[in-house]
Backbone as CSV, one residue per row, in Angstrom:
resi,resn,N_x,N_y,N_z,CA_x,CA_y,CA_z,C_x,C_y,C_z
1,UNK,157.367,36.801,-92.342,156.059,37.414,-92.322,155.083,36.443,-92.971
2,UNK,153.563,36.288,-92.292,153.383,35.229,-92.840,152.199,35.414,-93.587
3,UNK,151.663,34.703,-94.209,150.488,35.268,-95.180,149.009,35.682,-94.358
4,UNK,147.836,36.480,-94.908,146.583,36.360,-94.217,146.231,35.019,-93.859
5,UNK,146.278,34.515,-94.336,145.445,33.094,-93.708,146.363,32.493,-92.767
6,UNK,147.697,32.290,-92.870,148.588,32.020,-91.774,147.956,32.985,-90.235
7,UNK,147.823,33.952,-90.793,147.242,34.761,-89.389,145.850,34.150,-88.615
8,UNK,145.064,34.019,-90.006,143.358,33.200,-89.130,144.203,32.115,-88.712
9,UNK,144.963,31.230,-88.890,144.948,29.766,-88.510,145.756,30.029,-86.937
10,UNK,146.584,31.505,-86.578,147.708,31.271,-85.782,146.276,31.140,-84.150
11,UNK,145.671,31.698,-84.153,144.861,32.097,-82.964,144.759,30.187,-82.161
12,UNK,143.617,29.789,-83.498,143.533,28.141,-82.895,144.772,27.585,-82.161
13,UNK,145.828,27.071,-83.177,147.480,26.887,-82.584,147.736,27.176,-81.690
14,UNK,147.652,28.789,-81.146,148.083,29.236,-79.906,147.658,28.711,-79.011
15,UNK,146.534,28.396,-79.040,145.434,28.032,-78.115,145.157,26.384,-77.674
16,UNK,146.169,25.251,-78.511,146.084,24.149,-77.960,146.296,23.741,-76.656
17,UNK,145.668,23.632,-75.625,146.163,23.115,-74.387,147.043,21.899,-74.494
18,UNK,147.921,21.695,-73.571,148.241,20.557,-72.884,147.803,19.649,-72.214
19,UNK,148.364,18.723,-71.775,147.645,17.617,-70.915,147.385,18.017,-69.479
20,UNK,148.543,18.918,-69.287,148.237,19.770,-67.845,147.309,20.398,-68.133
21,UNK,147.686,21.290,-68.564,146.388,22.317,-68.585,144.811,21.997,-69.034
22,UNK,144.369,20.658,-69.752,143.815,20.310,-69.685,143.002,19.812,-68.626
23,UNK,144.303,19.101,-67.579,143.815,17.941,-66.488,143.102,19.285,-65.527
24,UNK,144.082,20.343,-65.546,143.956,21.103,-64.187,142.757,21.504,-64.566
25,UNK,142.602,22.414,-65.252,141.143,23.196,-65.813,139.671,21.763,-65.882
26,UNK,140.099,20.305,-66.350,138.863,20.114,-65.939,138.383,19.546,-64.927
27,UNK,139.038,19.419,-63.991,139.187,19.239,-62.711,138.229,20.167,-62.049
28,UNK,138.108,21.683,-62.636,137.332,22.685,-62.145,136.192,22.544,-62.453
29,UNK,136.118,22.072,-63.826,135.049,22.234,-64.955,133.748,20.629,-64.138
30,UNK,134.802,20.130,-64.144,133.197,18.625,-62.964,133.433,18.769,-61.597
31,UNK,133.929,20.238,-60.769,133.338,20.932,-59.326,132.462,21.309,-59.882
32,UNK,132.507,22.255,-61.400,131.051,22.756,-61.414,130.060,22.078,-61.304
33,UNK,130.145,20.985,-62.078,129.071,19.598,-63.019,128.607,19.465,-61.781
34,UNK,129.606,18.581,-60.198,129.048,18.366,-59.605,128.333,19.658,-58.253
35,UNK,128.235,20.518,-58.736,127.754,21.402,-58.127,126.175,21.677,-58.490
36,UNK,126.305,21.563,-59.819,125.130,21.535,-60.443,124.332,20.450,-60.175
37,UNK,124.976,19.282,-60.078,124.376,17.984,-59.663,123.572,18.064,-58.099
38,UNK,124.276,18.775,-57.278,123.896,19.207,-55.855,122.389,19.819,-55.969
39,UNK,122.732,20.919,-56.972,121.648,21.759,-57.296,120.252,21.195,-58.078
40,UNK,119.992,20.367,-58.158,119.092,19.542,-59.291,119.041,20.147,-60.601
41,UNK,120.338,20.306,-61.038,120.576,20.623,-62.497,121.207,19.623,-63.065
42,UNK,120.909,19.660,-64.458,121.914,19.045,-65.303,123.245,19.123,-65.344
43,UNK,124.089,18.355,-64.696,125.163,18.430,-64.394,126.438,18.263,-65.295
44,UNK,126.551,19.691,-65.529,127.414,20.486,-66.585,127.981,21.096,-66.068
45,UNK,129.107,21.447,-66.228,130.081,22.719,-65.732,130.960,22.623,-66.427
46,UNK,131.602,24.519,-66.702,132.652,24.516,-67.570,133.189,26.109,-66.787
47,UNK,134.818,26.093,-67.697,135.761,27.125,-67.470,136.213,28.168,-68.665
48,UNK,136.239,29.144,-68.622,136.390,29.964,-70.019,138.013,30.468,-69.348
49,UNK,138.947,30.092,-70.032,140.318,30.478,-69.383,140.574,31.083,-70.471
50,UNK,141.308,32.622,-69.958,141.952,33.478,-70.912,143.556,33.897,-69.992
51,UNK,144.195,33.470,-70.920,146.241,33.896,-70.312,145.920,33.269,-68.837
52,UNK,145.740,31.898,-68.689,145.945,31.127,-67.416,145.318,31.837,-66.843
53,UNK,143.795,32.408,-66.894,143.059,33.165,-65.512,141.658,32.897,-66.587
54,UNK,141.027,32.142,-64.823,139.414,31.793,-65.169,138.642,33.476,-65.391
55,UNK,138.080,33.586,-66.285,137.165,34.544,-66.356,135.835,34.367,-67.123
56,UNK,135.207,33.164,-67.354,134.066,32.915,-66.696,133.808,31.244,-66.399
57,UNK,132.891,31.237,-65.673,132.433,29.969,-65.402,131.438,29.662,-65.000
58,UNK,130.843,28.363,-64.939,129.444,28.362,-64.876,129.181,26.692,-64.957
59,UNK,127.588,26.583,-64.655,127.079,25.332,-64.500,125.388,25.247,-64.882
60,UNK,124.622,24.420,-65.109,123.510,25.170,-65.685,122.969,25.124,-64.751
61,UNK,121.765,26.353,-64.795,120.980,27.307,-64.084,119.536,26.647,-64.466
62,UNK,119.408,26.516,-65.319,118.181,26.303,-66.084,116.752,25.611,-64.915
63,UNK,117.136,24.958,-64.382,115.787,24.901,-63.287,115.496,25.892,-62.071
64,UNK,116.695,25.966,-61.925,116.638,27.614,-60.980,115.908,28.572,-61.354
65,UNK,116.466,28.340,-62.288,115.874,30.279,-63.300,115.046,30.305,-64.023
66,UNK,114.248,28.789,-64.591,113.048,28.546,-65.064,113.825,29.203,-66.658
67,UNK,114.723,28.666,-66.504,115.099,29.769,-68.220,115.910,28.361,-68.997
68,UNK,115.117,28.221,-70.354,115.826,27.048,-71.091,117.498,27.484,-71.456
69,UNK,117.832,28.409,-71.567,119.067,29.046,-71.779,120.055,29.117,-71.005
70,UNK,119.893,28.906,-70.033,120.901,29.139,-68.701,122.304,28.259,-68.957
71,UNK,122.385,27.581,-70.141,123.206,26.634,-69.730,124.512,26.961,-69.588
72,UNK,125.496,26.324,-68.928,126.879,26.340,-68.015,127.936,27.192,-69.131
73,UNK,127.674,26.948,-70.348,128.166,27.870,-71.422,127.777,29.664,-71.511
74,UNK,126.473,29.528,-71.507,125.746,30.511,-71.653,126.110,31.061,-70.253
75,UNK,126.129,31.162,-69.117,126.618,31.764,-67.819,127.736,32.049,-67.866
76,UNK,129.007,31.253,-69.112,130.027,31.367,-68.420,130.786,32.525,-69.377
77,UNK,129.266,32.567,-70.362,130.057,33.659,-71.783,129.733,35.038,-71.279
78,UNK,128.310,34.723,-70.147,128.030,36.158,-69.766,128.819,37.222,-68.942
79,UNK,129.637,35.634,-68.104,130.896,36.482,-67.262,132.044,36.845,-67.820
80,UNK,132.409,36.252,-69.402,133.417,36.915,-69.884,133.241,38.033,-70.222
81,UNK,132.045,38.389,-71.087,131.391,39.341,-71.244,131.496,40.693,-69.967
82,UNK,131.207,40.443,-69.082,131.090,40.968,-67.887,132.467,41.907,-67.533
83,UNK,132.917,40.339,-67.968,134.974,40.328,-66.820,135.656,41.718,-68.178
84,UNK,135.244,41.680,-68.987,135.512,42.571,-70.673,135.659,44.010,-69.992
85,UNK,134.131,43.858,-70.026,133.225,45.433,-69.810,133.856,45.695,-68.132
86,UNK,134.221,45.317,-67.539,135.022,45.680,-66.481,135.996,46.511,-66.524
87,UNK,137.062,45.616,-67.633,138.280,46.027,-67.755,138.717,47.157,-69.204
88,UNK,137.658,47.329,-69.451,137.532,48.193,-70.504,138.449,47.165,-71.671
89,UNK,138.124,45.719,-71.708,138.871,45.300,-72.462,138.024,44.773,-73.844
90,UNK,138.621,44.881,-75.220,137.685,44.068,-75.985,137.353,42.721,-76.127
91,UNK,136.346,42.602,-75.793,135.462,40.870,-75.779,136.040,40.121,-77.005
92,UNK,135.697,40.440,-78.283,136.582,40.180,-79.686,137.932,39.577,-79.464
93,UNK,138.696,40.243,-78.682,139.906,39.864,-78.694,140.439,39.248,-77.476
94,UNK,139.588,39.259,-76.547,139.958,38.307,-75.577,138.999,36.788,-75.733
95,UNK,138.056,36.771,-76.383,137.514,35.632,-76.496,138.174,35.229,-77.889
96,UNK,138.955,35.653,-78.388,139.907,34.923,-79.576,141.269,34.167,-79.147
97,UNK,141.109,34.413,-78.054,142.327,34.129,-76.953,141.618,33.391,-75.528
98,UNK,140.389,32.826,-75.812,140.008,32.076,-74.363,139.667,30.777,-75.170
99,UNK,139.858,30.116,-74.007,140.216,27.990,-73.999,138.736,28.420,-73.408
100,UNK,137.248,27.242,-73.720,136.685,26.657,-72.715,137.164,25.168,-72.418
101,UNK,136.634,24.913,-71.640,136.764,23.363,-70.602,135.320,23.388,-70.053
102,UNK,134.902,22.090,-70.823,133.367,21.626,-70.469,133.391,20.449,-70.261
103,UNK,132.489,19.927,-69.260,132.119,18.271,-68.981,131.632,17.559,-70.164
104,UNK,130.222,18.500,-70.917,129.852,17.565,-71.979,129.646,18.494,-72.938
105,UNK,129.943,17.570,-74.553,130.093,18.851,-75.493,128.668,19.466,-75.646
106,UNK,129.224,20.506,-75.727,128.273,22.272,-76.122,127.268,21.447,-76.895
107,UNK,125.686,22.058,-76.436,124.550,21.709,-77.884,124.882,22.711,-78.414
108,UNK,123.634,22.537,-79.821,124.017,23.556,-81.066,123.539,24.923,-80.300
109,UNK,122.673,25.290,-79.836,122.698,26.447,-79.105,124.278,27.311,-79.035
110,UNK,124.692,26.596,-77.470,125.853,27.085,-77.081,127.237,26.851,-78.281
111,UNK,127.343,25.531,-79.056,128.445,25.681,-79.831,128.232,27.235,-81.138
112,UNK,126.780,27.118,-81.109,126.543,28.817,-82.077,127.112,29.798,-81.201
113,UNK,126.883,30.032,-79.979,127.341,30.865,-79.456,129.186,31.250,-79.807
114,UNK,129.454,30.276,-79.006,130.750,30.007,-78.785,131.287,30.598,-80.385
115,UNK,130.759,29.618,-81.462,131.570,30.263,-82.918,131.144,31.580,-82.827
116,UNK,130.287,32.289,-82.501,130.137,33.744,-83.145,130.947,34.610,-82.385
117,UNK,131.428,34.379,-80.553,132.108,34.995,-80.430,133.540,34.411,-80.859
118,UNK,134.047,33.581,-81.832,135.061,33.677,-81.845,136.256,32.440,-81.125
119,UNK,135.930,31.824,-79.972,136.513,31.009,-79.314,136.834,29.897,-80.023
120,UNK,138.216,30.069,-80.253,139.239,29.048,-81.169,139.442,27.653,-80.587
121,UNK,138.758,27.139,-79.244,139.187,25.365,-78.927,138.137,25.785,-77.436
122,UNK,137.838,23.831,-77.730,137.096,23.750,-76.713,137.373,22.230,-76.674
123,UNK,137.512,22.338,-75.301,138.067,20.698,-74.330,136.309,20.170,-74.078
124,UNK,136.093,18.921,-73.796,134.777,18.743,-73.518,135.327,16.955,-73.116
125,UNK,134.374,16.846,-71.945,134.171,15.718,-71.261,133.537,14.285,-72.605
126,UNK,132.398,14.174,-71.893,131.489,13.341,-73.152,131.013,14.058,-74.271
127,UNK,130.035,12.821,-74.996,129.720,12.970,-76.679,128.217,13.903,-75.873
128,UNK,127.602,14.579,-76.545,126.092,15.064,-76.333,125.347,14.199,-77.030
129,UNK,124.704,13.280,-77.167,123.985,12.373,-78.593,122.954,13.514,-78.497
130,UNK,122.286,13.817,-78.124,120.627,14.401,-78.366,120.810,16.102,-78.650
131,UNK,121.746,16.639,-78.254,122.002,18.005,-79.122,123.534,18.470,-79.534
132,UNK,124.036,17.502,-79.546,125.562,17.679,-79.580,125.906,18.913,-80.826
133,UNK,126.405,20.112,-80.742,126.583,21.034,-81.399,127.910,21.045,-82.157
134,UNK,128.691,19.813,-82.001,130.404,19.741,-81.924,130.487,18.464,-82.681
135,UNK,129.526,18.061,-83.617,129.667,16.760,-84.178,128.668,15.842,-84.172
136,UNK,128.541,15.524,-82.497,127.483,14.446,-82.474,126.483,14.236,-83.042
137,UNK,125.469,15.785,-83.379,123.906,16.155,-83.885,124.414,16.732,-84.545
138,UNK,124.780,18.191,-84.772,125.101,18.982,-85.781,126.571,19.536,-85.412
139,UNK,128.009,19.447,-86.647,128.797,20.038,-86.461,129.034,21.513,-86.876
140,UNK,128.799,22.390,-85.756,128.798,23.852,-85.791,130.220,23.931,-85.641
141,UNK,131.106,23.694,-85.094,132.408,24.129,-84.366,132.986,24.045,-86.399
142,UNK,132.521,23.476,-86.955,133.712,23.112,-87.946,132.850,23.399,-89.587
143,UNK,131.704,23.525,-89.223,130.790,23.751,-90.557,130.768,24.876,-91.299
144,UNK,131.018,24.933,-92.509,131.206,26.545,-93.483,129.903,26.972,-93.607
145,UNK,129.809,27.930,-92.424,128.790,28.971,-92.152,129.533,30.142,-92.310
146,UNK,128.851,30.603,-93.731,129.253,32.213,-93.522,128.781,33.715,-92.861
147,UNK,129.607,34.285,-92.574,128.751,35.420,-91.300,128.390,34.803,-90.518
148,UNK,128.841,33.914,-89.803,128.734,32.959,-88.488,130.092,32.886,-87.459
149,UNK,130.941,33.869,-87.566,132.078,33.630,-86.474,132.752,33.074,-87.163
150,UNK,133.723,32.054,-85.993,135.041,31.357,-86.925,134.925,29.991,-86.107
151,UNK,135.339,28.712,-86.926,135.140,27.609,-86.752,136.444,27.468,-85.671
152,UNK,136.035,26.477,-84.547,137.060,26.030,-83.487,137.400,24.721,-83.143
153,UNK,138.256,24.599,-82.770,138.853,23.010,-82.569,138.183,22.269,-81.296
154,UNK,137.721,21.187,-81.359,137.596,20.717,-80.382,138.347,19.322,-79.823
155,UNK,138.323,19.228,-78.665,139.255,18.163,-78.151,138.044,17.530,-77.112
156,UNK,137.800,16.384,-77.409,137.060,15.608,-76.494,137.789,14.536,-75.963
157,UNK,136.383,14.354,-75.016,137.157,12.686,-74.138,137.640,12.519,-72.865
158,UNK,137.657,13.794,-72.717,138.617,13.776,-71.488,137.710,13.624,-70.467
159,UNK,138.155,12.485,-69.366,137.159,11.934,-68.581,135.513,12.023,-68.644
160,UNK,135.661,11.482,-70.228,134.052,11.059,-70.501,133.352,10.124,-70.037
161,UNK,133.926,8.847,-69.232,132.863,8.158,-68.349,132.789,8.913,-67.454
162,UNK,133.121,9.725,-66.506,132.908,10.030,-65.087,131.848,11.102,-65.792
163,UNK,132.010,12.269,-67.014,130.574,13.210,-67.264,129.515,12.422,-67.293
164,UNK,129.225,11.239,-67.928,128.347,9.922,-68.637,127.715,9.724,-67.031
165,UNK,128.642,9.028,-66.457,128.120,8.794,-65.134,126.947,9.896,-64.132
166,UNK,127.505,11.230,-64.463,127.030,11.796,-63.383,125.738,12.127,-64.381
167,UNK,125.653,12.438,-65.864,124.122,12.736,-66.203,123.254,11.435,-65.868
168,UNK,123.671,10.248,-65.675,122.826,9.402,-65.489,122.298,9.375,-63.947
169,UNK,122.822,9.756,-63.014,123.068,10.325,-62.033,121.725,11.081,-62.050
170,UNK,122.302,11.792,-62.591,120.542,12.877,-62.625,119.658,12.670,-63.464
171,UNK,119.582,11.622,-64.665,118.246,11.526,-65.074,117.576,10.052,-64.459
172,UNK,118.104,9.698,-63.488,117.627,8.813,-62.426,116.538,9.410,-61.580
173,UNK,116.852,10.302,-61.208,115.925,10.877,-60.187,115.353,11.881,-60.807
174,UNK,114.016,12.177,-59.984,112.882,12.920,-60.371,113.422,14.641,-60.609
175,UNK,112.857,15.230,-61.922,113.404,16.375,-62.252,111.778,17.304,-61.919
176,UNK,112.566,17.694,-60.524,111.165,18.662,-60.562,110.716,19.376,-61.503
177,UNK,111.405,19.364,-62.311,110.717,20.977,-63.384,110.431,20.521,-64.451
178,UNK,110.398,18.952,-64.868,109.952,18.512,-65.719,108.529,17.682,-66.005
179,UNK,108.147,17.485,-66.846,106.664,16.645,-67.277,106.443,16.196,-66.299
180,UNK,105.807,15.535,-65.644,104.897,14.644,-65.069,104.604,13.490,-65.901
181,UNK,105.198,12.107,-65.397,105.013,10.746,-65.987,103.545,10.548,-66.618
182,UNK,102.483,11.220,-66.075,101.143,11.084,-66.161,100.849,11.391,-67.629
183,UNK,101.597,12.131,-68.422,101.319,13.149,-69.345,101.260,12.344,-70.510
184,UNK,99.632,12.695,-71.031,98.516,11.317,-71.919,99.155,11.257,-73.197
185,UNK,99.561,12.991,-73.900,99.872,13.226,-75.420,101.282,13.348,-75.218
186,UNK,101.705,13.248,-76.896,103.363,13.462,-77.316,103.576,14.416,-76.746
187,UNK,104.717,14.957,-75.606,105.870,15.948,-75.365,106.870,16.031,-76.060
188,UNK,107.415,16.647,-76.521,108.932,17.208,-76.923,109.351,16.746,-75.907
189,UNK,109.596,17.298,-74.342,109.702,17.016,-73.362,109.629,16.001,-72.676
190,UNK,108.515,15.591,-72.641,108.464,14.203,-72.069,109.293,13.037,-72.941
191,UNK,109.568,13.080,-73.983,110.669,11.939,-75.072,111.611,12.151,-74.502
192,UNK,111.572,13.574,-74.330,113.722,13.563,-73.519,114.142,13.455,-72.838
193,UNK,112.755,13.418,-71.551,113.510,13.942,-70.171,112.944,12.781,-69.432
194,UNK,111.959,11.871,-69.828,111.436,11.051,-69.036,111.914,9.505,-69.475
């Protein structure tokens, strides 16, 4: 029998993928990216796997939907959410028990997300430099925030030139929904996107 804290630590453990299960799941996770890429989005995509079954997934939305939030995380927590309230199952305890698989790591946005519900490991393609939520900018996944969820493991790298490649991919070409080159004063926007 093992102590309380043996119990917080068993969830993460359980939850280490393999190299298979890694390869297979992100294999899915850059159909999304490049789906999104199709779509003139930022080409992201990820998999929320709970007991070997996708239940949510996603890619970002965010020029579609005119919504800064949309991102491939944020879609893919709404369908777990969703896939829950379906099954009359608790979200709590199935997202203590779901793997994501992402192209590029979570910003601090989505890695807040992710800790508050709970999600013990996350696979991720490339580094994020400009909002990386998992280390790069700010480490949320691992930082002693209290009343903030529970800190999760992350595993990067995994085919991080081919994510690298495809955002460059898209910040090559013209982002309709962004600034206009013309634009005289400082943007937030225009520094990042142009």
């Amino acid at each position: 029998m093992g102590t309380e804290e043996d119990s917080k630590e068993a969830p993460v453990e359980l939850f280490c993928p393999s190299e298979e299960e890694i390869e297979r799941w992100m294999i899915r996770a850059f159909d999304m990216a490049k789906e999104a890429l199709e779509s003139g989005e930022v080409p992201v995509g990820c998999l929320m796997v709970y007991k070997d079954e996708v239940v949510g997934k996603g890619r970002n939305e965010v020029n579609e939907t005119k919504n800064a939030t949309r991102h491939a995380e944020m879609v893919a927590l709404d369908q777990v959410l969703d896939w829950c309230c379906r099954r009359s199952l608790d979200a709590r305890s199935v997202c203590e028990r779901t793997a994501l698989y992402v192209t590029v790591e979570p910003c601090i946005m989505c890695a807040a997300a992710l800790r508050l519900l709970n999600i013990p490991v996350v696979v991720y393609g490339c580094r994020n430099e400009r909002f990386g939520g998992c280390g790069s900018v700010l480490d949320v996944s691992s930082a002693d925030l209290p009343q903030t969820g529970t800190t999760f493991k992350c595993i990067s790298g995994h085919r991080a030139e081919e994510a690298v490649e495809m955002l460059k991919t898209f910040y090559k070409q013209e982002n309709p929904n962004g600034e206009k080159k013309h634009c005289t004063s400082f943007c937030f926007f225009c520094f990042f996107f142009h």
